[in-house]
MIROMAR-119008 format. One record per residue (C-alpha): residue in one letter; y, z, x; residue number from 0. Coordinates in nm, 3 decimals, always signed. Example, Ala and Ser with C-alpha at 12.3 -4.5 7.8 and 13.67 -1.06 7.14 Angstrom:
<sites>
  code    north       up     east  pos
     A   -0.450   +0.780   +1.230    0
     S   -0.106   +0.714   +1.367    1
</sites>
This chain:
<sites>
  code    north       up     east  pos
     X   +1.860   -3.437   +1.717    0
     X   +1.509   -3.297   +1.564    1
     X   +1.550   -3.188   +1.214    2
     X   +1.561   -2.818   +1.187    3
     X   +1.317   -2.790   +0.906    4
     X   +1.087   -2.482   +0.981    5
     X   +0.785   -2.531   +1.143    6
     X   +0.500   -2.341   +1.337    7
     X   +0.611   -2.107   +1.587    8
     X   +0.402   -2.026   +1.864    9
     X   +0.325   -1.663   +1.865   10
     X   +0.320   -1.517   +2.218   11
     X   +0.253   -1.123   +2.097   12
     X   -0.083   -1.253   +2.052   13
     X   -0.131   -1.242   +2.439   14
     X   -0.015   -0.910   +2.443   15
     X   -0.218   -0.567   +2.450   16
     X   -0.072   -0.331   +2.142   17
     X   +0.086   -0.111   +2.410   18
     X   +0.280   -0.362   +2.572   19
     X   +0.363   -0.569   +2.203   20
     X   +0.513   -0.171   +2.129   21
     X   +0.714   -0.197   +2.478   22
     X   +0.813   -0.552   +2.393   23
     X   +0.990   -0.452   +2.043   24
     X   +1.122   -0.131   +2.187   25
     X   +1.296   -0.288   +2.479   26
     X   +1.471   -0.556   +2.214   27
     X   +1.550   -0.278   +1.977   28
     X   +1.741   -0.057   +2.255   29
     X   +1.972   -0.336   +2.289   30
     X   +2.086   -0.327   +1.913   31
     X   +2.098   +0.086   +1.988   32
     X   +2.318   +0.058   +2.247   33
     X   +2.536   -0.169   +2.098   34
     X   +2.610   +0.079   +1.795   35
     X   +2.592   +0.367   +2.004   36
     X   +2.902   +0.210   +2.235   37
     X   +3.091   +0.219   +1.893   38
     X   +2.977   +0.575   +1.779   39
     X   +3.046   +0.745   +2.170   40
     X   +3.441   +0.579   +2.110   41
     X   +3.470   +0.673   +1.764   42
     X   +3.353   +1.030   +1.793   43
     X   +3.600   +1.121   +2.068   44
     X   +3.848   +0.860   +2.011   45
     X   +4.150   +1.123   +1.964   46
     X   +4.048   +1.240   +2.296   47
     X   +4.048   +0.938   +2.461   48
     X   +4.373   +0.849   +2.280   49
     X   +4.564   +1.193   +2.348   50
     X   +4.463   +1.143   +2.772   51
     X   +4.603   +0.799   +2.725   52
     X   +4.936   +0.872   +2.512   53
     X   +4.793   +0.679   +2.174   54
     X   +4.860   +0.840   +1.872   55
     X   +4.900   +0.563   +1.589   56
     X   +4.612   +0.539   +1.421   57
     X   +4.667   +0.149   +1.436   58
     X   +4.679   +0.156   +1.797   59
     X   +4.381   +0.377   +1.847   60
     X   +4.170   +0.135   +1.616   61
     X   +4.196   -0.083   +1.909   62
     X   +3.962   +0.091   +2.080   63
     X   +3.702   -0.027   +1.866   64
     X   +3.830   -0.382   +1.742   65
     X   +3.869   -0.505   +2.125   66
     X   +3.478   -0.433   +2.159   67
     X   +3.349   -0.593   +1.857   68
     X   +3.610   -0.881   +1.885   69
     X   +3.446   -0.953   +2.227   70
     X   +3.084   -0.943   +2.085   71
     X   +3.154   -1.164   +1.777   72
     X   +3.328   -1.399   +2.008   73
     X   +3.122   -1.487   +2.264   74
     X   +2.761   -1.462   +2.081   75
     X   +2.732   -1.808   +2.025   76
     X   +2.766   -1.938   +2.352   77
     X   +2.530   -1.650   +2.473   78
     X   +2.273   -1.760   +2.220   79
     X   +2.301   -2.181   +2.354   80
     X   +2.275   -2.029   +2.736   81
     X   +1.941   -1.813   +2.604   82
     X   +1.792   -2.149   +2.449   83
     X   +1.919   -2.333   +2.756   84
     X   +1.835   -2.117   +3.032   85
     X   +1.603   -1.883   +2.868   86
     X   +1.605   -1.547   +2.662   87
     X   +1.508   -1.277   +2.915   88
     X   +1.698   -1.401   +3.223   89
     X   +2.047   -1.388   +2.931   90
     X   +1.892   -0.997   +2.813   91
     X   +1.917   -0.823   +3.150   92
     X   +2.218   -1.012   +3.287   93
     X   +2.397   -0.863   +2.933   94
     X   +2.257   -0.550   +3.032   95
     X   +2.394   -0.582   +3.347   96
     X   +2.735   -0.693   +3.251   97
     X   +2.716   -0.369   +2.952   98
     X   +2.679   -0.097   +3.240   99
     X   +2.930   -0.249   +3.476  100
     X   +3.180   -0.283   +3.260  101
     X   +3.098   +0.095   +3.080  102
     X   +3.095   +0.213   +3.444  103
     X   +3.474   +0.048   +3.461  104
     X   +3.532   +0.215   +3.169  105
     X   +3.516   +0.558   +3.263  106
     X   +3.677   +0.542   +3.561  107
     X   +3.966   +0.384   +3.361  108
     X   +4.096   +0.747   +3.334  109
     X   +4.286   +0.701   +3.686  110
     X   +4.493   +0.429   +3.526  111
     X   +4.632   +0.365   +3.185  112
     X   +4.554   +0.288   +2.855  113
     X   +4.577   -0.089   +2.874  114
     X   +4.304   -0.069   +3.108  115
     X   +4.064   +0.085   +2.910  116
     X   +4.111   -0.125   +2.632  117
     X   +4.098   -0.472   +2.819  118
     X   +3.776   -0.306   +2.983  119
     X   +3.634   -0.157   +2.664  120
     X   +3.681   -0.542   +2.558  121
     X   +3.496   -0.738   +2.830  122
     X   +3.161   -0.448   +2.830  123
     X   +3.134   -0.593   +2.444  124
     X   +3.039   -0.879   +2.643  125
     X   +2.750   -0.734   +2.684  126
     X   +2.620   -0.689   +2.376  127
     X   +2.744   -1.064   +2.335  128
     X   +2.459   -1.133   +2.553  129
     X   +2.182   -0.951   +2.493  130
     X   +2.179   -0.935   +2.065  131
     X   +2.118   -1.284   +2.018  132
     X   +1.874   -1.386   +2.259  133
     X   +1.675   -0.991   +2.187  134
     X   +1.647   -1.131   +1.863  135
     X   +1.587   -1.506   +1.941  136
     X   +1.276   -1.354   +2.129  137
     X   +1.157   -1.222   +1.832  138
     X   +1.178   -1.510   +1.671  139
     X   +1.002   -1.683   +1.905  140
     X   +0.758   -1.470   +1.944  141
     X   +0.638   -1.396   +1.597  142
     X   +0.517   -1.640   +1.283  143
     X   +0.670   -1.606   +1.019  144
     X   +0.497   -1.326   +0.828  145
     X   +0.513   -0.930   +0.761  146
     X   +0.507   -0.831   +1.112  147
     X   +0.840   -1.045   +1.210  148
     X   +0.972   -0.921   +0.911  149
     X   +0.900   -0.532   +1.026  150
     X   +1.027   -0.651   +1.366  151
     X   +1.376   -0.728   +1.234  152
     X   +1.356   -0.430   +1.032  153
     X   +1.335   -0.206   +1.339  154
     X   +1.599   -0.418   +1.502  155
     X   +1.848   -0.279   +1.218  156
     X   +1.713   +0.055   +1.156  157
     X   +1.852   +0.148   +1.461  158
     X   +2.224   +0.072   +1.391  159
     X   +2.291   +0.409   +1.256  160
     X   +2.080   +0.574   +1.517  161
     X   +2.237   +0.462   +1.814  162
     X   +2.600   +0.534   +1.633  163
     X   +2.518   +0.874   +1.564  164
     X   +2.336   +0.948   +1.906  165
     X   +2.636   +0.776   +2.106  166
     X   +2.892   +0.980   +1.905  167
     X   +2.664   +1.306   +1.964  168
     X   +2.636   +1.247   +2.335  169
     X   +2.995   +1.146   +2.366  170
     X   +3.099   +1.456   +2.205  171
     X   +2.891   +1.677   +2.427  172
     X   +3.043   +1.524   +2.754  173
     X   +3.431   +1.597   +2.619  174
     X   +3.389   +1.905   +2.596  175
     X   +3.396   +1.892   +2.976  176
     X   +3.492   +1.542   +3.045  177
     X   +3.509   +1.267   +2.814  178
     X   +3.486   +0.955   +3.069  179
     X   +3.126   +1.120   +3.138  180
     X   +3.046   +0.949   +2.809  181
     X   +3.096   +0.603   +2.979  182
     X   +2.875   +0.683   +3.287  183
     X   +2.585   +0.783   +3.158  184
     X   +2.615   +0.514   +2.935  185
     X   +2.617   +0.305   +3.237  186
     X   +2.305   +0.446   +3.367  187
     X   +2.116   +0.411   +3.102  188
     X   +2.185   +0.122   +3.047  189
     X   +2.050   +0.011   +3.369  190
     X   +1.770   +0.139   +3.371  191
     X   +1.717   -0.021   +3.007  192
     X   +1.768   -0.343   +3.241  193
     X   +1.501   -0.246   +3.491  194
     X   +1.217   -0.176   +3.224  195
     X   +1.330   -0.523   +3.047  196
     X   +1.245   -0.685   +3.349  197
     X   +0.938   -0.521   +3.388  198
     X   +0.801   -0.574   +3.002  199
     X   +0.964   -0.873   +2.852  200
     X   +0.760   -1.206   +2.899  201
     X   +0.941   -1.533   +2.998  202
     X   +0.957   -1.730   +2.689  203
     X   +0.963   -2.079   +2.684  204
     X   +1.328   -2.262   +2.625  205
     X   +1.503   -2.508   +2.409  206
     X   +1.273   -2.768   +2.568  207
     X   +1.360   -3.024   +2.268  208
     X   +1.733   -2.997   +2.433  209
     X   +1.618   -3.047   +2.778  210
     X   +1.377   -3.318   +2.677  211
     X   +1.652   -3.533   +2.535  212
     X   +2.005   -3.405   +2.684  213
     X   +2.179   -3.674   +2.857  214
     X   +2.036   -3.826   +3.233  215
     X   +2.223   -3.741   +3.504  216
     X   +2.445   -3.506   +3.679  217
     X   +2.319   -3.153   +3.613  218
     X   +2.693   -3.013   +3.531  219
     X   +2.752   -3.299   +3.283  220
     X   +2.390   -3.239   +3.154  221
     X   +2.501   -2.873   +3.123  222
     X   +2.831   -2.912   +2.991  223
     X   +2.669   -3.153   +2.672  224
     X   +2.418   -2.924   +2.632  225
     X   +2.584   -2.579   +2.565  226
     X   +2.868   -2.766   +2.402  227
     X   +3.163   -2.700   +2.678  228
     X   +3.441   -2.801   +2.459  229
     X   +3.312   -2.687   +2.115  230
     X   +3.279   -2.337   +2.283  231
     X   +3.605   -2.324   +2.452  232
     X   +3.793   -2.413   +2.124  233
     X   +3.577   -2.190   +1.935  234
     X   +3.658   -1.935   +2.143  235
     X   +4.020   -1.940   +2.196  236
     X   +4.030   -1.935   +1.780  237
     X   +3.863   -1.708   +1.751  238
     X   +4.042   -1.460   +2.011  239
     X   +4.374   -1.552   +1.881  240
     X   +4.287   -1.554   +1.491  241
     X   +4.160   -1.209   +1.541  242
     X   +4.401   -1.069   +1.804  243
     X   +4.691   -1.151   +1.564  244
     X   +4.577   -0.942   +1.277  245
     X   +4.504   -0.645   +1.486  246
     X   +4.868   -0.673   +1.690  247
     X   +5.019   -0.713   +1.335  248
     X   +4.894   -0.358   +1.248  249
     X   +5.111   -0.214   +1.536  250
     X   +5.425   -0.472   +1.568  251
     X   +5.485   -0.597   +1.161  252
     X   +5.469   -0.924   +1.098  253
     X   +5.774   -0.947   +1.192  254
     X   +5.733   -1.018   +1.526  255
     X   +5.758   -1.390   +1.656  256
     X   +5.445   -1.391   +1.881  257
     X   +5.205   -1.262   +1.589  258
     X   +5.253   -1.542   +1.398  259
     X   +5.230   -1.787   +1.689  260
     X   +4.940   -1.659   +1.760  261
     X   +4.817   -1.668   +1.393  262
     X   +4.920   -2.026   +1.415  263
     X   +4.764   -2.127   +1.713  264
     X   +4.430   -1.980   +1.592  265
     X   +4.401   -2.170   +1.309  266
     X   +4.480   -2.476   +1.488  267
     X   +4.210   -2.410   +1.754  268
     X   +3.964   -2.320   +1.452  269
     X   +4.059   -2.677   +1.314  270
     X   +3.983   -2.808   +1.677  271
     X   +3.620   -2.674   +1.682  272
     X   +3.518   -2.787   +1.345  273
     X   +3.632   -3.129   +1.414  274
     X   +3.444   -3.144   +1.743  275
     X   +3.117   -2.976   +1.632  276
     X   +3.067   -3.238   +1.329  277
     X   +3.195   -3.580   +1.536  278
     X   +3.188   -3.558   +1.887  279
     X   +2.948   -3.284   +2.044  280
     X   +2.629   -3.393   +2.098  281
     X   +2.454   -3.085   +2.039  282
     X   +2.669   -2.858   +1.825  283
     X   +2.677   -2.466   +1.861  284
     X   +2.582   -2.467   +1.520  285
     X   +2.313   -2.736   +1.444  286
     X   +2.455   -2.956   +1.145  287
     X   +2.117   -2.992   +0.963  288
     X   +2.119   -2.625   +0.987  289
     X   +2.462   -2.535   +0.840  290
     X   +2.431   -2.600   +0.421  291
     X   +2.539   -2.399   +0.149  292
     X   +2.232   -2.173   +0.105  293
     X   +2.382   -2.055   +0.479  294
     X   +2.698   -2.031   +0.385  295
     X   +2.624   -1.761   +0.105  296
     X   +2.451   -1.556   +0.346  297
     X   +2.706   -1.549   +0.585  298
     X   +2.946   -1.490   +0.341  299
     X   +2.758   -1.166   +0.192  300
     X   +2.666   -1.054   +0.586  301
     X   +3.051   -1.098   +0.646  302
     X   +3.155   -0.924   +0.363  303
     X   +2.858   -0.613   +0.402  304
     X   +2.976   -0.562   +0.758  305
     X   +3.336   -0.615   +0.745  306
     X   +3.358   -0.285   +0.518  307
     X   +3.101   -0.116   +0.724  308
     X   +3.391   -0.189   +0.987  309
     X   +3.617   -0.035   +0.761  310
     X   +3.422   +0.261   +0.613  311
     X   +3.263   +0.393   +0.957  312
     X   +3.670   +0.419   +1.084  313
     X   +3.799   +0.554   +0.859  314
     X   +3.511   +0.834   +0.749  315
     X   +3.542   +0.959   +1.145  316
     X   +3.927   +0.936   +1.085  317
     X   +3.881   +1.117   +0.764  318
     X   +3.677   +1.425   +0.919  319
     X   +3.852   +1.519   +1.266  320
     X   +4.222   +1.433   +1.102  321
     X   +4.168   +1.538   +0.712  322
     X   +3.920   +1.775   +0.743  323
     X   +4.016   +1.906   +1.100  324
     X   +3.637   +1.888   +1.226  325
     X   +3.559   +1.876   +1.626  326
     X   +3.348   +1.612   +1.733  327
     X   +3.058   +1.788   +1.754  328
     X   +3.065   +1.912   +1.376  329
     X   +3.220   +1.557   +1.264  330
     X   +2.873   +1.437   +1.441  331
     X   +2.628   +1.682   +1.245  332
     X   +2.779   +1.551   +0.915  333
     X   +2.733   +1.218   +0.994  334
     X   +2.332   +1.268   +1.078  335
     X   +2.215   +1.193   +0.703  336
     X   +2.278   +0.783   +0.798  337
     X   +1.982   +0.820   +1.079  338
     X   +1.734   +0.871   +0.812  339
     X   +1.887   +0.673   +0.476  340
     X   +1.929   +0.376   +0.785  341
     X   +1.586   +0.413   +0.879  342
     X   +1.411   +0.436   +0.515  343
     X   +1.660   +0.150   +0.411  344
     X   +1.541   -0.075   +0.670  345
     X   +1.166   -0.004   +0.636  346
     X   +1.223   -0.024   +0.217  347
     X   +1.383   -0.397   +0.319  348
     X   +1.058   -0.460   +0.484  349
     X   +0.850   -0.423   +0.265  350
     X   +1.046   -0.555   -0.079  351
     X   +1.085   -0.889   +0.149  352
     X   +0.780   -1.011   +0.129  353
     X   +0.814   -0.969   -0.283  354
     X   +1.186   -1.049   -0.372  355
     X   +1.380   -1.319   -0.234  356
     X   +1.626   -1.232   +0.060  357
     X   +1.910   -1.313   -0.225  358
     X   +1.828   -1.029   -0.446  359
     X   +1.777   -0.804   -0.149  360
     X   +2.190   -0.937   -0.073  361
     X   +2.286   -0.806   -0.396  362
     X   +2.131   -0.450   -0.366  363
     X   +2.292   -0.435   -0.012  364
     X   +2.630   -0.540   -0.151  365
     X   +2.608   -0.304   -0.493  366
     X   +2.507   -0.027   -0.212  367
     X   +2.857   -0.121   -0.002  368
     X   +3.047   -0.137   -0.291  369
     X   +2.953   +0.215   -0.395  370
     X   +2.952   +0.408   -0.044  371
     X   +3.269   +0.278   -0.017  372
     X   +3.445   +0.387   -0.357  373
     X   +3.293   +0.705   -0.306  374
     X   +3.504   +0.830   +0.033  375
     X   +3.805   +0.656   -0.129  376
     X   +3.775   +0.916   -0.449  377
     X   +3.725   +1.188   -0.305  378
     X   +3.935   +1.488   -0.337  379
     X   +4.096   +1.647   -0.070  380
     X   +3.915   +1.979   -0.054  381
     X   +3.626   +1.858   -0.216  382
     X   +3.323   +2.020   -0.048  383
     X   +3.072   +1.858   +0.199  384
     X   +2.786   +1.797   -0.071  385
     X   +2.995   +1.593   -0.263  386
     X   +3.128   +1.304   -0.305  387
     X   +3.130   +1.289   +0.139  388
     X   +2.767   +1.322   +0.167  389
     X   +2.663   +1.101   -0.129  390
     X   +2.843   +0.803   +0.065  391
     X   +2.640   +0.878   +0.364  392
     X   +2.323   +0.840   +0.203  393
     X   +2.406   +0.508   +0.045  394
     X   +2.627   +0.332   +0.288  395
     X   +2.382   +0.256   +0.546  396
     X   +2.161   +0.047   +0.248  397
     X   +2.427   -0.212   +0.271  398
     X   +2.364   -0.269   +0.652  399
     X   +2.052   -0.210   +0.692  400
     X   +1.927   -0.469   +0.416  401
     X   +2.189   -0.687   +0.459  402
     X   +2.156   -0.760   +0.835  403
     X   +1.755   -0.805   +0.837  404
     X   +1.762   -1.003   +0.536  405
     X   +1.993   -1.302   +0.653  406
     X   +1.882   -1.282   +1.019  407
     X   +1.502   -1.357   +0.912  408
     X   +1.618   -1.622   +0.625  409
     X   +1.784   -1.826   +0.932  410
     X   +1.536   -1.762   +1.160  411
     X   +1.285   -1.920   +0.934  412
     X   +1.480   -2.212   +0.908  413
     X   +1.569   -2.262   +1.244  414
     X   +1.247   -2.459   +1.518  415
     X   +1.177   -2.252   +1.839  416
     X   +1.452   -2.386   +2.051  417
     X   +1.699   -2.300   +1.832  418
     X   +1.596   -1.934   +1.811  419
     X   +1.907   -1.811   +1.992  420
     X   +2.164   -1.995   +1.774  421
     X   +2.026   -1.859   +1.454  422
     X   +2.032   -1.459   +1.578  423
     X   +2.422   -1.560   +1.734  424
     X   +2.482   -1.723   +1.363  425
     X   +2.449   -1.346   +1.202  426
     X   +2.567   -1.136   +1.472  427
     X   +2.907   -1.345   +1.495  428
     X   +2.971   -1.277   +1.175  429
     X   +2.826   -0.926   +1.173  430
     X   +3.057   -0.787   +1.519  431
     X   +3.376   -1.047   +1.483  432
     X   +3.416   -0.970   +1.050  433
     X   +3.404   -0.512   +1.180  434
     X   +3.681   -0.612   +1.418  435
     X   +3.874   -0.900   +1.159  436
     X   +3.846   -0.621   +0.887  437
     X   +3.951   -0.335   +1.030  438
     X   +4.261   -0.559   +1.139  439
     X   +4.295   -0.650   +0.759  440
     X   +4.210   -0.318   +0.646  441
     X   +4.492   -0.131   +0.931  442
     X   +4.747   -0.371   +0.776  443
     X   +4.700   -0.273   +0.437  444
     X   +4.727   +0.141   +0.611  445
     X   +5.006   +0.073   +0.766  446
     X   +5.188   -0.058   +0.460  447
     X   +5.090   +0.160   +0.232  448
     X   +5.151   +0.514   +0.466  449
     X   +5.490   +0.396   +0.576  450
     X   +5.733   +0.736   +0.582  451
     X   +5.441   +0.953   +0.591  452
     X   +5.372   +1.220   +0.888  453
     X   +5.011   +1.421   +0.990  454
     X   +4.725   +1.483   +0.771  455
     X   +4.916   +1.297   +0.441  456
     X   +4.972   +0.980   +0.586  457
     X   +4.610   +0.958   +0.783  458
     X   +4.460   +1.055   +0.367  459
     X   +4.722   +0.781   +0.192  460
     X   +4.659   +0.511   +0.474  461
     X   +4.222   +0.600   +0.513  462
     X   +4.247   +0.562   +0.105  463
     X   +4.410   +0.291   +0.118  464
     X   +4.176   +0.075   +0.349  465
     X   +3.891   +0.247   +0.183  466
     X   +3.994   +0.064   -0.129  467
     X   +4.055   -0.299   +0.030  468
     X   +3.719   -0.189   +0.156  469
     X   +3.592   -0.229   -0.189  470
     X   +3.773   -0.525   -0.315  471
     X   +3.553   -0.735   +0.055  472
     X   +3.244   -0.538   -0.080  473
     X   +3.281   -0.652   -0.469  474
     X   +3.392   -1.017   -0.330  475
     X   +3.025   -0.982   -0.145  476
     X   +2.855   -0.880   -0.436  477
     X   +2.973   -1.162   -0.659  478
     X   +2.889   -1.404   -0.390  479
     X   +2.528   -1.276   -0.342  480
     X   +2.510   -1.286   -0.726  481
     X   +2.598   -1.675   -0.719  482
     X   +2.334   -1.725   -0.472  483
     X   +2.074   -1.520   -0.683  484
     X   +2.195   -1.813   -1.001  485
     X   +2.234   -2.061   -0.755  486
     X   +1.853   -2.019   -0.693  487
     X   +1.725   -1.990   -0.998  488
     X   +1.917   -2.331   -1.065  489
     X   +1.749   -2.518   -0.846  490
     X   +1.392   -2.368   -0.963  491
     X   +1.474   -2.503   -1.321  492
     X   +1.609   -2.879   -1.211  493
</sites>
């Protein structure tokens, strides 16, 4: 295989008009908005949801998140080998596709039951499996390295916050006559998001170095080497299980038999998966010249920035319409102040990128984490709004929205042009699986620590307590991206 040392990337914005370069960006940027805003539209009105299903656990309803972005950080890295193989814009509208189908489903879920809903709230993350990596792998593609790729990943995280605020906001409109309405019109837009792709994005070229020298022969045994058939399956079913056992294990205990099977049986296909990628697949999900310790720190700081995002944006929504008795609507309005700290946060990132290394920009994003988190975690009971609450929405989103940017355009620049897709999958594994792995963790920790509680006192003991493993992943991030900032500086002296 080619080394992956970075080299010229052929910029195709350059044959745009400025009108259509704007369209270009937007289009990719919508599908980062919708991805949020399918969290924010199920966290806003997830007591709704759960009372017209019979869930009232607070474990059990925090499947209705962990089931989406378990499905996202699954799947992302086969998406991202089928965009390099088959090509970025035909994978972005058949995610699209897949998102509004399976949204669609979703609403009408209502005639049935709860398991239902989950299992379909599960496959539309699919979606979103599809479309982030290869949305970003044509940015990559399409821009040199340079300020205006770094503003183009900028804008691609700025609009985290706004699409979970907006989803939550819209979702909290259409409860208040019907909540599954919230899942339709998500639907449509979403198609006609697909329709304008179509109609804007530009066919990109593909992985041609993998098509150039994949194996001779049969096309299904050329296709099956080349987007790594039995790495991905293994990968997969690790991941799935791994995952699915921590989240179970907040409702059942440990105790029971098939959580630790499961456990078991994920590690064991995890063990699977790294043995095949590094001796017997020919072209690895994760390139091997790719995957070296200066990756593994920023993975490791993405992971641990994210993962209490996970945690934080739960238990905040859990905080106001449980705690603080708040309706949707009003739980909605408090959350607005992330739209704008997201956005300044992500065009600050911009521009202190192209003057501080993407390590140092790690350890603001992690000190920011580690303080939006303590802050919900201290605060009093009956403290007022302008507190302590609304201090840890201004900060919070500076951990995501510098984190996120930062590592995707580090591995990007690292990555040649046919590996585009694998290097946006590589951060938004870690970014969707670590929310749904932590939140599992976190609803462990909850569940322990509430036991014999009832009502408002066991949803303030058990948010607290999550809050605070929270900050233990978020201080764990910081001292890793503070390693990597000494790690560099190292190097520079040898």
């Amino acid at each position: 295989m080619e080394s992956c040392k970075p080299k010229k990337h052929v910029s195709s914005v350059k044959e745009m008009s400025r009108t259509r370069e704007v369209l270009f960006v937007t289009v990719l940027c919508m599908t980062q908005l919708l991805n949020q805003s399918s969290l924010g539209q199920t966290l806003s009105i997830i007591h709704i949801i759960g009372s017209s299903f019979g869930i009232a656990e607070t474990g059990e309803l925090s499947w209705l998140i962990a089931g989406y972005s378990l499905t996202v950080g699954t799947f992302i890295l086969i998406f991202g080998r089928m965009g390099d193989v088959f090509g970025y814009k035909r994978l972005v509208i058949i995610g699209l596709g897949w998102y509004a189908t399976w949204s669609l489903v979703s609403g009408l879920a209502v005639y049935s039951n709860k398991v239902l809903f989950i299992c379909c709230r599960a496959l539309a993350g699919i979606g979103p499996s599809i479309t982030l990596p290869n949305a970003l792998a044509m940015l990559g593609s399409s821009y040199e390295p340079g300020f205006k790729k770094v503003l183009a990943y900028c804008l691609f995280a700025a609009v985290s916050p706004t699409g979970i605020v907006l989803g939550a906001t819209f979702a909290a409109l259409f409860a208040l006559t019907w909540w599954p309405w919230a899942f339709f019109a998500s639907a449509i837009v979403t198609a006609m998001i697909a329709v304008i792709a179509w109609a804007v994005l530009p066919e990109l070229p593909r992985g041609e170095h993998m098509v150039s020298t994949g194996p001779v022969g049969n096309t299904l045994h050329r296709y099956y080497i080349q987007l790594d058939l039995a790495g991905s399956f293994t990968g997969v079913i690790g991941l799935v299980l791994f995952n699915f056992a921590w989240n179970q294990a907040v409702l059942t205990g440990w105790q029971a038999p098939y959580v630790c099977v499961t456990l078991v049986l994920g590690v064991v296909f995890t063990i699977a998966f790294i043995y095949i990628e590094n001796h017997v697949s020919q072209f690895p999900l994760i390139p091997r010249e790719a995957f070296n310790l200066d990756t593994a720190f920023i993975l490791g700081c993405v992971a641990s920035a994210w993962g209490t995002f996970g945690i934080w944006i739960y238990y905040i929504w859990q905080y106001f319409e449980v705690v603080r008795e708040l309706p949707p609507l009003l739980a909605c309005a408090w959350k607005t102040p992330v739209t704008i700290t997201g956005f300044v946060a992500a065009m600050v990132t911009a521009i202190i990128l192209n003057k501080l290394h993407p390590s140092w920009v790690m350890v603001i994003a992690l000190a920011a984490s580690v303080v939006g988190t303590v802050l919900p975690a201290t605060t009093p009971e009956h403290q007022i709004y302008w507190g302590q609450t609304f201090v840890c929405l201004i900060v919070m989103p500076w951990g995501m929205d510098m984190s996120f940017p930062a590592a995707t355009l580090q591995l990007s620049n690292r990555m040649t042009r046919e590996h585009q897709g694998v290097s946006a999958s590589l951060v938004n594994t870690v970014v969707n699986y670590s929310i749904s792995l932590a939140l599992g963790f976190a609803g462990t920790v909850e569940r322990e620590v509430s036991k014999g509680l009832t009502g408002k006192e066991k949803v303030l003991k058990g948010s607290a307590a999550a809050w605070y493993f929270g900050v233990g992943l978020s201080v764990f991030g910081l001292a890793l991206s503070l390693m990597f900032v000494l790690l560099r500086y190292h190097r520079e002296k040898v």
